[in-house]
Structures are given as C-alpha cells and as structure tokens.
C-alpha positions as CSV (number, residue, x, y, z in Angstrom):
1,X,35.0,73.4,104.5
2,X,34.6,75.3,101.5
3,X,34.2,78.9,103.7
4,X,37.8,77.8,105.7
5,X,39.7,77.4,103.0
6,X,37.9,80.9,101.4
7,X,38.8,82.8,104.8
8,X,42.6,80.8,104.9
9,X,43.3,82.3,101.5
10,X,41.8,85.9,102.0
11,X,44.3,86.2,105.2
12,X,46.5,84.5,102.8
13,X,46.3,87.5,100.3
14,X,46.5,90.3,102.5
15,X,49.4,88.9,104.6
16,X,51.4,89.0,101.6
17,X,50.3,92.0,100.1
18,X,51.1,93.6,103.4
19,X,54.5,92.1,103.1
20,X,55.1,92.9,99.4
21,X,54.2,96.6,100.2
22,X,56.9,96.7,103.3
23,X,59.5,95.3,100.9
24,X,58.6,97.5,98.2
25,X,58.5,100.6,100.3
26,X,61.8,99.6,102.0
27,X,63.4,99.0,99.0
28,X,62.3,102.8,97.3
29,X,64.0,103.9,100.5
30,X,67.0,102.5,99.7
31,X,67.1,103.3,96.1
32,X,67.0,106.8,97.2
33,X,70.0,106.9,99.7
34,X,73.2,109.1,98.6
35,X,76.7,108.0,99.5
36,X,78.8,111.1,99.9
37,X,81.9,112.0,98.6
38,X,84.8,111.8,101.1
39,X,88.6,112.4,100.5
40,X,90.5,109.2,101.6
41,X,93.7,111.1,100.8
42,X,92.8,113.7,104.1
43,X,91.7,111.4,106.7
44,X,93.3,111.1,110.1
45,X,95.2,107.9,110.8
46,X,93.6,105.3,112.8
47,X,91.0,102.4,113.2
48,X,87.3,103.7,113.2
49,X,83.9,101.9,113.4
50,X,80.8,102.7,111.3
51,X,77.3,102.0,111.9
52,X,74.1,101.7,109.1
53,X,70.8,101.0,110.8
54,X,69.6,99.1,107.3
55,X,66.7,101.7,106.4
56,X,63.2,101.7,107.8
57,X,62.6,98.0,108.7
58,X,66.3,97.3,109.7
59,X,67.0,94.3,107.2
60,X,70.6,95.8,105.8
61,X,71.8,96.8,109.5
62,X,75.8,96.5,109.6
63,X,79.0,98.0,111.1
64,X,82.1,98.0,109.6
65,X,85.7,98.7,111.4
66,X,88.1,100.9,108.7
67,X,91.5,101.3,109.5
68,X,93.1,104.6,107.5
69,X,97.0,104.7,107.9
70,X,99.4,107.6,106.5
71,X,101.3,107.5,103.1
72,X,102.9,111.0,103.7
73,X,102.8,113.2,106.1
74,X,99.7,114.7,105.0
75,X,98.4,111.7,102.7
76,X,96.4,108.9,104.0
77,X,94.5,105.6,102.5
78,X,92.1,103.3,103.7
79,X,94.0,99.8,104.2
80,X,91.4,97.8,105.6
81,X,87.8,97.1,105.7
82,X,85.8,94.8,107.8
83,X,82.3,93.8,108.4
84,X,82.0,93.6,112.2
85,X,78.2,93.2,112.5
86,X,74.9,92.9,110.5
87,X,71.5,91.0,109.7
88,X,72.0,90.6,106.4
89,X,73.6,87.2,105.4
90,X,76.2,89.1,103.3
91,X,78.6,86.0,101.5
92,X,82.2,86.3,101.6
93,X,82.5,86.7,97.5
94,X,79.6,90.0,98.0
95,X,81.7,91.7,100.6
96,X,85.5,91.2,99.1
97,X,84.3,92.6,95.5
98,X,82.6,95.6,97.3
99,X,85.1,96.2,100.0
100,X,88.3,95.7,97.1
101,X,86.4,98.5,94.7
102,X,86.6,100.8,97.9
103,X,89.9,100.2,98.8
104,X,91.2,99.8,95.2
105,X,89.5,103.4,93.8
106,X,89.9,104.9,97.7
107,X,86.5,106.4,97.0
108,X,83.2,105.5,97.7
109,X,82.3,106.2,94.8
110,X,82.3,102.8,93.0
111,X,80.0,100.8,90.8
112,X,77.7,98.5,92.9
113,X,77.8,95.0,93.6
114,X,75.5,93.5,90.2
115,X,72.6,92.6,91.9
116,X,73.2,93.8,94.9
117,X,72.5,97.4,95.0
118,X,70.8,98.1,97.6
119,X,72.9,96.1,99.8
120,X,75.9,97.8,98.5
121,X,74.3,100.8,99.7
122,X,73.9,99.8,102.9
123,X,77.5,98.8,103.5
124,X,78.7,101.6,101.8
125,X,76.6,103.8,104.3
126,X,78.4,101.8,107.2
127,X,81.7,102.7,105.9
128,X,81.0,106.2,105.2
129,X,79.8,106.4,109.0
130,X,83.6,105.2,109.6
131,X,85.0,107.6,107.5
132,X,83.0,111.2,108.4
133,X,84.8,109.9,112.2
134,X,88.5,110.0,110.5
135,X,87.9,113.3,109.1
C-alpha cells in the first residue's frame, strides 16, 4: 500500500512540474510580445476582423471585429471593438476597460488591464491584426 501511494505521488510530482513548466514557459512568451504602434487617424474606413493564436499552447486565442469610420476626409477613428471568438473566459468588466482605453487613447498603446497583462496582450495582438488590414 505504502509503494502505491509512493508511485501515485511521484506521477503526482512530475505531472505538475510538467505543467508548471508549460505555464511558465508560455507565460515568458507572452511577457515578451510587442504591440506595435499604429496610426488610427490613417486607417481606411470599414469593418475588419483580427486574429491572435494565444502564444505557443493556444490558451489566449481570440478574434476581434474593429470597425474604423472617417472623421474627415483623410481622418479616421476606431468606433468599435468586439470580441468575436476566444478560449479564454475573458469577463465582461476585463474586456470593456481594455477595449474603452483603446478606443478612448485611439492607440494601442495603453496601460494593461491590472492583473491581466498577459491577457491584455493577447487581445491587443487580435486587434492589432485588425488594424495592420485597415491600413
């Protein structure tokens, strides 16, 4: 009895130490990912869908539709933002203060969610998919 519960605890180890080494690997993946800088203020009216494949295991996976409409005739703004797709269990609250810093700055370039970095990069990288196709 006494070598069974031995063996269920060694496979008890490693299984989690191989899972705490995919989550820590994943997430020094996603600490490293760079949003780029895009000019809302140049891109082409219209409704455009963006894609982030969540990093190398695929847990922050989303796509995003953006809808940029004109201001001038050579000004435009992002109006809209909407999750269409992901694994993640993103709540409401998480995606309307991210997605109201984007549309309020009109940049990408906004302070992350607190606490939720890395999955503020992930969605950030969804919209920025969107964007590059309204350049």
């Amino acid at each position: 009895m006494k070598l069974l519960t031995l063996s269920a605890l060694v496979c008890f180890t490693i299984l989690s130490s191989s899972g705490c080494e995919k989550l820590s690997e994943e997430h020094e993946e996603a600490q490293s990912v760079t949003i780029k800088d895009i000019n809302f203020s140049k891109l082409k009216k219209g409704q455009y869908s963006g894609y982030y494949a969540g990093g190398m295991y695929g847990w922050r996976e989303n796509e995003c539709q953006v809808i940029v409409d004109s201001i001038t005739g050579d000004s435009s703004k992002v109006v809209t933002i909407e999750l269409t797709k992901s694994k993640a269990d993103y709540t409401e609250q998480f995606l309307d203060t991210l997605y109201n810093r984007v549309l309020a700055k009109q940049s990408l370039q906004i302070d992350a969610v607190s606490g939720a970095t890395l999955d503020s990069k992930a969605c950030l990288k969804a919209i920025e998919d969107a964007l590059i196709k309204a350049k």
